[in-house]
C-alpha positions in Angstrom: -106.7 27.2 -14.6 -105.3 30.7 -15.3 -101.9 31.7 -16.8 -100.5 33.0 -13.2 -101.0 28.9 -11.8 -99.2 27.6 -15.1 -96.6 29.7 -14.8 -96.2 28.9 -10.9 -96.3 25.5 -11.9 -93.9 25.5 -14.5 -91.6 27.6 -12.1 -91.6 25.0 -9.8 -90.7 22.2 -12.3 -87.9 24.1 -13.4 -86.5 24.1 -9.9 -86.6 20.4 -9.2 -83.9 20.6 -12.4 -80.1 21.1 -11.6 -80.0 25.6 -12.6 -77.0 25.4 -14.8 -74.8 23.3 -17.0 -71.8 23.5 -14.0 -73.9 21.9 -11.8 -74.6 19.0 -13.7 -70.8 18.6 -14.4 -70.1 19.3 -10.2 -72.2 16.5 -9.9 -70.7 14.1 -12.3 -66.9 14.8 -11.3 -68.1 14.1 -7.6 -70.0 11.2 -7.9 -67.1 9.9 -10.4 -64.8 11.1 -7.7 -67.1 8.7 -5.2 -66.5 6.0 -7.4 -63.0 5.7 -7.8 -62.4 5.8 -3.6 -65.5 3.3 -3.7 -64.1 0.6 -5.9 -60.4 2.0 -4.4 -61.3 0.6 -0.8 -63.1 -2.0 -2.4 -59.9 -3.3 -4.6 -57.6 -2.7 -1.3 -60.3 -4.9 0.9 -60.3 -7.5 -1.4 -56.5 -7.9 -1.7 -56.0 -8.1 2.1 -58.6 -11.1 2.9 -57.8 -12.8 -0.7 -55.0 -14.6 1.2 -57.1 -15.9 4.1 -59.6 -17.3 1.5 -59.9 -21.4 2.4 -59.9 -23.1 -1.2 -56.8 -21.0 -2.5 -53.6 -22.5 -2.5 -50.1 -19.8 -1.7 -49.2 -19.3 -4.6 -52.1 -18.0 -6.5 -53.5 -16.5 -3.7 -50.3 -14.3 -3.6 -51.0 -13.5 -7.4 -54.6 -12.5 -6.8 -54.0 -10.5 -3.5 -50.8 -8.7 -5.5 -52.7 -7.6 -8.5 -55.7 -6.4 -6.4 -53.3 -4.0 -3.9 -51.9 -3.0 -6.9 -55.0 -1.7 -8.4 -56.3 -0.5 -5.3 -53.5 1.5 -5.2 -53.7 2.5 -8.7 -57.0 3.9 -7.8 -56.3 5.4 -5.0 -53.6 7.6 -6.9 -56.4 8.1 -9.0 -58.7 9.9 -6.4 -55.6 11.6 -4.8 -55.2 13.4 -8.2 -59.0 14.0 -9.7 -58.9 17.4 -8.4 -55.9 18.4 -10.4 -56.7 16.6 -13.4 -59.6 17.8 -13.7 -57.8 21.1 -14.6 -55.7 19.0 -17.2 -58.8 18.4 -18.7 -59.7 14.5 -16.6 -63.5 15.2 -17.8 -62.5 14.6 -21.6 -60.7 11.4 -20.8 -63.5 8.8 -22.1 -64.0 5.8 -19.6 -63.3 3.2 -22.8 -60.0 4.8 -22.3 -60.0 4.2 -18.8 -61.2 0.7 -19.4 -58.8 0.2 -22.0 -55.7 1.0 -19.5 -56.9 -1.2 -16.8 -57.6 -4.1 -19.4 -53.6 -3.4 -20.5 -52.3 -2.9 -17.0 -54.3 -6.5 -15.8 -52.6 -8.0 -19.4 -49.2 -6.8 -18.3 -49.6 -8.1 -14.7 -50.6 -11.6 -16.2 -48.8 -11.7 -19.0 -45.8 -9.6 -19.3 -45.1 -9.9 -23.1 -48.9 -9.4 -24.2 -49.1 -6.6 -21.5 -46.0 -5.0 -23.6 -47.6 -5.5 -27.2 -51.3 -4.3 -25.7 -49.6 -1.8 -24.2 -47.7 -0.5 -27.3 -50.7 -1.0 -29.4 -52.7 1.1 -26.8 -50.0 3.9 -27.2 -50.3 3.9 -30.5 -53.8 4.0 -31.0 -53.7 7.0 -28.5 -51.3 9.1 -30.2 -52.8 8.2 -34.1 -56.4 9.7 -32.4 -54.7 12.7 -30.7 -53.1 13.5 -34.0 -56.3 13.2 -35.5 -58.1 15.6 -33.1 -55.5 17.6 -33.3 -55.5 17.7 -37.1 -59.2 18.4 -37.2 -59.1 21.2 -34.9 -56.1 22.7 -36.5 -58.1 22.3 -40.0 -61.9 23.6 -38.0 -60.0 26.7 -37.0 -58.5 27.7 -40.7 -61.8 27.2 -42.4 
């Protein structure tokens, strides 16, 4: 094998690979994008046929189907918004964040008083952190 078939080879490899860093990121904001409508249309589904479900009685069948528009709709928001978040900076926000909203917004629709403490807690936490950060880039750029 000569040098002029390795390097043809190794050309090739190099195009099967995404050509830049913004590519990669196109790709993961539009297959994050995908996601939310996915699990948006999924969430509005399920709320619609939760009440025709046999083995659930009114009332909690009214709870389930509530809480699942609701999300839906949350998500939907969500999606409306990604392009103009993403200018906000939407690709920083961590999805433990993400999950940690959603685990205080199903805590406040189930129990309104540990939905308020999570909730304050969850405040909290983010504004210590962003003080941090913010401290450490503040210090980074005096050094």
């Amino acid at each position: 094998m000569n040098s002029t078939d390795k390097s043809k080879r190794q050309s090739r490899q190099r195009s099967a690979r995404p050509a830049t860093v913004h590519q990669d990121a196109q790709l993961h904001r539009s297959i994050q994008r995908w996601l939310l409508g996915t699990f948006c249309i999924l969430f509005l589904a399920a709320g619609i046929l939760v009440p025709w479900l046999p083995y659930m009685n009114d009332g909690s069948s009214g709870f389930a189907a509530g809480t699942l528009l609701k999300v839906g709709v949350v998500l939907f928001i969500a999606w409306l918004a990604a392009p103009q978040l993403e200018r906000l900076g939407w690709q920083r926000l961590r999805g433990t964040m993400l999950a940690g909203l959603v685990v205080v917004i199903a805590l406040f629709a189930i129990r309104p008083r540990i939905g308020a403490i999570a909730g304050a807690l969850f405040i909290g936490g983010s504004m210590f952190f962003g003080v941090v950060s913010w401290m450490r880039k503040f210090t980074k750029q005096r050094e």
